[in-house]
C-alpha positions as a Python dict, from the first residue, in 0.01 Angstrom:
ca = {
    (1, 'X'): (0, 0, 0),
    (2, 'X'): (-5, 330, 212),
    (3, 'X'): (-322, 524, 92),
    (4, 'X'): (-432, 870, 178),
    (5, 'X'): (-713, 992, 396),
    (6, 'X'): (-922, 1103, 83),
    (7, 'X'): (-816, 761, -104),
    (8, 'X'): (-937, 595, 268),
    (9, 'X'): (-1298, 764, 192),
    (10, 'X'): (-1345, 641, -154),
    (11, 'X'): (-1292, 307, -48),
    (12, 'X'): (-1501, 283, 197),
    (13, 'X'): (-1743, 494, -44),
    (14, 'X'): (-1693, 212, -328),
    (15, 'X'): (-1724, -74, -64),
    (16, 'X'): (-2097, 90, -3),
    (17, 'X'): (-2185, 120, -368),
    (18, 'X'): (-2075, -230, -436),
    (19, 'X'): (-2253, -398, -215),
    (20, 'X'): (-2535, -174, -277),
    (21, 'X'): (-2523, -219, -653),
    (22, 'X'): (-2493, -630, -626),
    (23, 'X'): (-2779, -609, -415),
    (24, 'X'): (-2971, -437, -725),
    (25, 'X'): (-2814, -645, -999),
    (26, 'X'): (-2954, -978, -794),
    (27, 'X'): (-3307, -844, -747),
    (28, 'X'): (-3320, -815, -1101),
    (29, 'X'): (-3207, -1097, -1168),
    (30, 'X'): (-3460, -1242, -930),
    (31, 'X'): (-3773, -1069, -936),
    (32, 'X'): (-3916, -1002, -565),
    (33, 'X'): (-4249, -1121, -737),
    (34, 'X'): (-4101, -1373, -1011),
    (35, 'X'): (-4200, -1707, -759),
    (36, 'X'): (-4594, -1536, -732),
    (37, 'X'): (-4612, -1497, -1108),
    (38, 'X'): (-4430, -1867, -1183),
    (39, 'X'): (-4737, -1982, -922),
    (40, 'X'): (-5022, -1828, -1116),
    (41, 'X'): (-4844, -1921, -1463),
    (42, 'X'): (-4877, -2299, -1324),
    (43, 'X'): (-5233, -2214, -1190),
    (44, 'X'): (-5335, -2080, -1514),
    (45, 'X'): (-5188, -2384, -1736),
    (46, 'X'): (-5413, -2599, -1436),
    (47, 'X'): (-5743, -2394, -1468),
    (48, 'X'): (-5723, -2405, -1868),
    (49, 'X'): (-5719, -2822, -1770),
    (50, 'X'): (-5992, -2784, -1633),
    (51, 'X'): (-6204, -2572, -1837),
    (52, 'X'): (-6141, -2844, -2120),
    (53, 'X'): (-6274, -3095, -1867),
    (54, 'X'): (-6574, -2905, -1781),
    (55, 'X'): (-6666, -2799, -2157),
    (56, 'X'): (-6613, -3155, -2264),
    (57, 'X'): (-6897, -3242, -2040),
    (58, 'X'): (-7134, -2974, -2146),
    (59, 'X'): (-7056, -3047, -2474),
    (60, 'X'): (-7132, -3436, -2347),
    (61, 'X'): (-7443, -3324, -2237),
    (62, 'X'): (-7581, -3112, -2498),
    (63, 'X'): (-7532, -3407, -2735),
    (64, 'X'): (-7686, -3645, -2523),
    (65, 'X'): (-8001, -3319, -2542),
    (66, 'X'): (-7931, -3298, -2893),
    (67, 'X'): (-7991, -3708, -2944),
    (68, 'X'): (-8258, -3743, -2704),
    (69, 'X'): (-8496, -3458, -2871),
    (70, 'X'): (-8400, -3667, -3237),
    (71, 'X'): (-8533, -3956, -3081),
    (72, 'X'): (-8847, -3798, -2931),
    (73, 'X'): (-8934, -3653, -3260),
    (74, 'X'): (-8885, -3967, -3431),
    (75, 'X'): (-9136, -4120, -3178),
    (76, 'X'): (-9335, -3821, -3262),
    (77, 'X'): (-9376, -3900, -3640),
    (78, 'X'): (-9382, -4250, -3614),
    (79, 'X'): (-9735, -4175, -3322),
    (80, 'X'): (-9831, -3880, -3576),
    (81, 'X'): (-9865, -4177, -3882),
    (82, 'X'): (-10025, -4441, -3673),
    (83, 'X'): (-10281, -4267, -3534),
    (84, 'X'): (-10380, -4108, -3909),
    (85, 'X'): (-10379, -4468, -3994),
    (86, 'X'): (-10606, -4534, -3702),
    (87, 'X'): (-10831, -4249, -3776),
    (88, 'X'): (-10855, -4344, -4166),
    (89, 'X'): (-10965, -4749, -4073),
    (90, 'X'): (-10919, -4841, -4412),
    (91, 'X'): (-10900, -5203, -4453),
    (92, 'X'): (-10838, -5254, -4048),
    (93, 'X'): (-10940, -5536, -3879),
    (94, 'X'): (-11066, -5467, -3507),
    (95, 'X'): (-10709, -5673, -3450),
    (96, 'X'): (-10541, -5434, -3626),
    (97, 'X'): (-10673, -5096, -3473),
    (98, 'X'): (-10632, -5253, -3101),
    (99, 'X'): (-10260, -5305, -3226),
    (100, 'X'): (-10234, -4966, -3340),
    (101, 'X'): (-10360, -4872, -3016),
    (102, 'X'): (-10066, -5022, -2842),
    (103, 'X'): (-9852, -4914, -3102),
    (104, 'X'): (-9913, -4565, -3046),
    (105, 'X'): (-9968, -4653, -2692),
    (106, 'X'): (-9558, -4792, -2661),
    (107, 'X'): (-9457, -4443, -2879),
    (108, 'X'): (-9638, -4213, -2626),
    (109, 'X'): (-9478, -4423, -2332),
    (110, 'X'): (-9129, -4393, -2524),
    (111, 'X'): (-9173, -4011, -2585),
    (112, 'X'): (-9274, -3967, -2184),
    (113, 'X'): (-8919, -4176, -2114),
    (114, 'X'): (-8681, -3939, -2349),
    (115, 'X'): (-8895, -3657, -2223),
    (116, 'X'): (-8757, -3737, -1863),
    (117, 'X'): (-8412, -3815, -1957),
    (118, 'X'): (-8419, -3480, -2118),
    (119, 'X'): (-8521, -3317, -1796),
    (120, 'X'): (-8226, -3445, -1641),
    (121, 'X'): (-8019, -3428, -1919),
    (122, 'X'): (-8113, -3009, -1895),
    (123, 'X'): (-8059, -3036, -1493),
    (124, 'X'): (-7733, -3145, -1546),
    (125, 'X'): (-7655, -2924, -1845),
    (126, 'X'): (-7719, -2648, -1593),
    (127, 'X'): (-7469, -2755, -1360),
    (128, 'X'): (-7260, -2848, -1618),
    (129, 'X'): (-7263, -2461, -1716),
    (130, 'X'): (-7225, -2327, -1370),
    (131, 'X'): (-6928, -2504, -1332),
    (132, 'X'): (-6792, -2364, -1622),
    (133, 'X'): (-6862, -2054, -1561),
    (134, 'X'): (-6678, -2075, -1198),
    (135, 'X'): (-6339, -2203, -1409),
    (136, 'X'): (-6394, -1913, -1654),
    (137, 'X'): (-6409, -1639, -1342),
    (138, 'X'): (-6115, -1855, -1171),
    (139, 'X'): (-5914, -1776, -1513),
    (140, 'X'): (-6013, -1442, -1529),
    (141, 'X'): (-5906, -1389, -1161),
    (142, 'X'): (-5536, -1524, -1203),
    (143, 'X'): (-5550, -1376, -1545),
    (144, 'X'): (-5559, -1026, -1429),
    (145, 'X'): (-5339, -1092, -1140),
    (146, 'X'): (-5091, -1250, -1352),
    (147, 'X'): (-5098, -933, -1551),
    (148, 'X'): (-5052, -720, -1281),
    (149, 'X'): (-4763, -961, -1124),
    (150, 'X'): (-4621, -937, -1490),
    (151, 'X'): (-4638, -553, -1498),
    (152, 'X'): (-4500, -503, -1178),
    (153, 'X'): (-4215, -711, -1244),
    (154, 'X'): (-4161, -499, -1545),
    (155, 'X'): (-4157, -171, -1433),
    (156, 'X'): (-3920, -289, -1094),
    (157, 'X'): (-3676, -429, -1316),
    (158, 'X'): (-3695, -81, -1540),
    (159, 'X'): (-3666, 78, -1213),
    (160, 'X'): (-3385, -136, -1094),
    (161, 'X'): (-3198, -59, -1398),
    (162, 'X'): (-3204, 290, -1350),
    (163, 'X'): (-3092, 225, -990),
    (164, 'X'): (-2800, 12, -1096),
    (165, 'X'): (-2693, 293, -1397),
    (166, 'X'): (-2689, 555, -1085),
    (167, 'X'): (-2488, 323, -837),
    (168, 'X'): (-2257, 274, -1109),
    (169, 'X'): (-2224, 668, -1220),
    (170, 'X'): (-2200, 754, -832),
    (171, 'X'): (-1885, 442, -814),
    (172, 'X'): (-1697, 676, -1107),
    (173, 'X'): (-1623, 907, -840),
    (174, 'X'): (-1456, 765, -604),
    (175, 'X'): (-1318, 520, -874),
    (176, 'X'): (-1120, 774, -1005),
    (177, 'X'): (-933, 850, -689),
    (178, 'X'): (-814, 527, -647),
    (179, 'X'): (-417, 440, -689),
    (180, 'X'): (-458, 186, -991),
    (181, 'X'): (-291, -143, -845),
    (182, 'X'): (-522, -103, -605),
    (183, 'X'): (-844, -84, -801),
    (184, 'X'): (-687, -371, -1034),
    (185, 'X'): (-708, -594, -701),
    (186, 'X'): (-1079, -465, -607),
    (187, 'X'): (-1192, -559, -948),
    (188, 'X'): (-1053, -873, -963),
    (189, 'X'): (-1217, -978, -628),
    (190, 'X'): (-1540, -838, -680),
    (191, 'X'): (-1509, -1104, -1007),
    (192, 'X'): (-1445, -1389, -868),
    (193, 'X'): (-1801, -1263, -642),
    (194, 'X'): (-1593, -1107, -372),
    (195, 'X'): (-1676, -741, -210),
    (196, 'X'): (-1370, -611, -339),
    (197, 'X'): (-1235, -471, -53),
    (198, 'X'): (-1372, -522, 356),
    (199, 'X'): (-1278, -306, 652),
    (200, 'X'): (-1096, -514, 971),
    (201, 'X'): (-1305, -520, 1283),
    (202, 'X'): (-1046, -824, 1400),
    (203, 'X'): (-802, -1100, 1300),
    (204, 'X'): (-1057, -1237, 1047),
    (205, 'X'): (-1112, -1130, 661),
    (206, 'X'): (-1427, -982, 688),
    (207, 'X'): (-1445, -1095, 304),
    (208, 'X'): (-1377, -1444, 277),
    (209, 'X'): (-1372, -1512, 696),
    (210, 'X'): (-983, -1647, 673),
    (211, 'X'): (-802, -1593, 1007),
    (212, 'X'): (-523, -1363, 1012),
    (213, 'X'): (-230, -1475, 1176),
    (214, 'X'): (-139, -1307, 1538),
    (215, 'X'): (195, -1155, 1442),
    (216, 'X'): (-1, -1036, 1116),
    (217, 'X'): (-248, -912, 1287),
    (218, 'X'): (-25, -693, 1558),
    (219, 'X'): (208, -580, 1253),
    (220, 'X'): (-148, -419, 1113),
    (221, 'X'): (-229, -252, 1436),
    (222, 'X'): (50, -99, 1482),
    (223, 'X'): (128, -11, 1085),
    (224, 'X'): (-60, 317, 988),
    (225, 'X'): (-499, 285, 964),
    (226, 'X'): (-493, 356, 555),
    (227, 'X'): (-216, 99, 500),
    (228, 'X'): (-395, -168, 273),
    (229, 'X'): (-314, -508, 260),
    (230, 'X'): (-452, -852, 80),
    (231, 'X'): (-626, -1148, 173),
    (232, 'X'): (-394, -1401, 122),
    (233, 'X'): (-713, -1650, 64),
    (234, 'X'): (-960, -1451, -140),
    (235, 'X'): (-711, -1154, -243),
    (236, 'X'): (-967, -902, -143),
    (237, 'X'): (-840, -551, -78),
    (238, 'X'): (-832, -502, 348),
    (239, 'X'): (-854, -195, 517),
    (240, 'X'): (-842, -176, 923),
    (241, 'X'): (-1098, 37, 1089),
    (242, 'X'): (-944, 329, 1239),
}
């Protein structure tokens, strides 16, 4: 089909936008930022793993804190009634108060034992903590940047959208000056994921890459520049350079 030189100009002009306006549509469909955010979703869902390892063992250890100052107190009372029965002597042999002795003796002893363990217990309750604490500021640290990966993706793609809706209002133009058969053919190429139409810088579809036959080839350089022709492979519009 034998266009004119203004029909030659939208063409070329709607080649431009489509390319231009596919290379919108796909960066919105696949965020510049989506694989970061996808990365610090996963590190997230890892950190929270961890924080529910690290409170389990300060929980773990503030038990074990918990039980230990039960048990001192119960050495406590039991120390606290033998040595008011040592101090009354009521009815005590000398037998009996030196085994009261070592009663209260073996509770004191006991008490310095749960006293220690608590120590430690506390020492590693500490660490415990501070361990904690460093998941907590991990998650806070990919929280926010996950929020501001999230937002940026947002407003892009809002961005990108407005893009696309101008490509598409600047293609009307130069849509309308097209003959119809042949914007029926650029449609249905840039469909099936074609360009829709691609200029001729040789003997090769600079669509699809098919090789155009030799006698082909000379019939288009000696037919007139804004005669348009199809790709027999990927029916894409072709226009030669001129």
């Amino acid at each position: 089909m034998l266009i004119t030189d203004s029909q030659r100009t939208a063409l070329q002009t709607l080649i431009e936008l489509t390319a231009n306006g596919r290379a919108l549509q796909f960066e919105h469909d696949n965020p510049k930022r989506a694989e970061e955010l996808q990365e610090l979703i996963a590190r997230h869902k890892e950190l929270g793993q961890k924080r529910t390892e690290a409170a389990a063992v300060v929980d773990g250890h503030q038990q074990a804190i918990t039980e230990g100052t039960r048990l001192i107190e119960a050495q406590r009372s039991k120390i606290e009634k033998k040595t008011a029965e040592l101090n009354d002597g009521t009815g005590l042999t000398s037998r009996d108060m030196v085994n009261l002795q070592e009663e209260i003796a073996g509770h004191e002893a006991r008490v310095s034992e749960l006293e220690e363990s608590q120590l430690e217990e506390m020492e590693k309750l500490e660490a415990a903590e501070g361990e904690l604490a460093a998941v907590d500021d991990r998650i806070g640290e990919v929280t926010a940047s996950g929020k501001e990966a999230q937002t940026a993706v947002k407003d892009r793609k809002a961005e990108l959208r407005d893009l696309i809706a101008e490509n598409q209002s600047a293609a009307s133009g130069p849509r309308s000056e097209m003959p119809q058969q042949l914007l029926a053919a650029f449609d249905a190429n840039v469909r099936q994921g074609g360009p829709g139409a691609a200029l001729l810088n040789g003997p090769n579809c600079q669509a699809c890459g098919q090789e155009i036959g030799g006698a082909a080839w000379h019939g288009m350089l000696g037919a007139d520049a804004n005669e348009t022709y199809e790709c027999e492979e990927c029916e894409a519009v072709l226009l030669r350079r001129s």
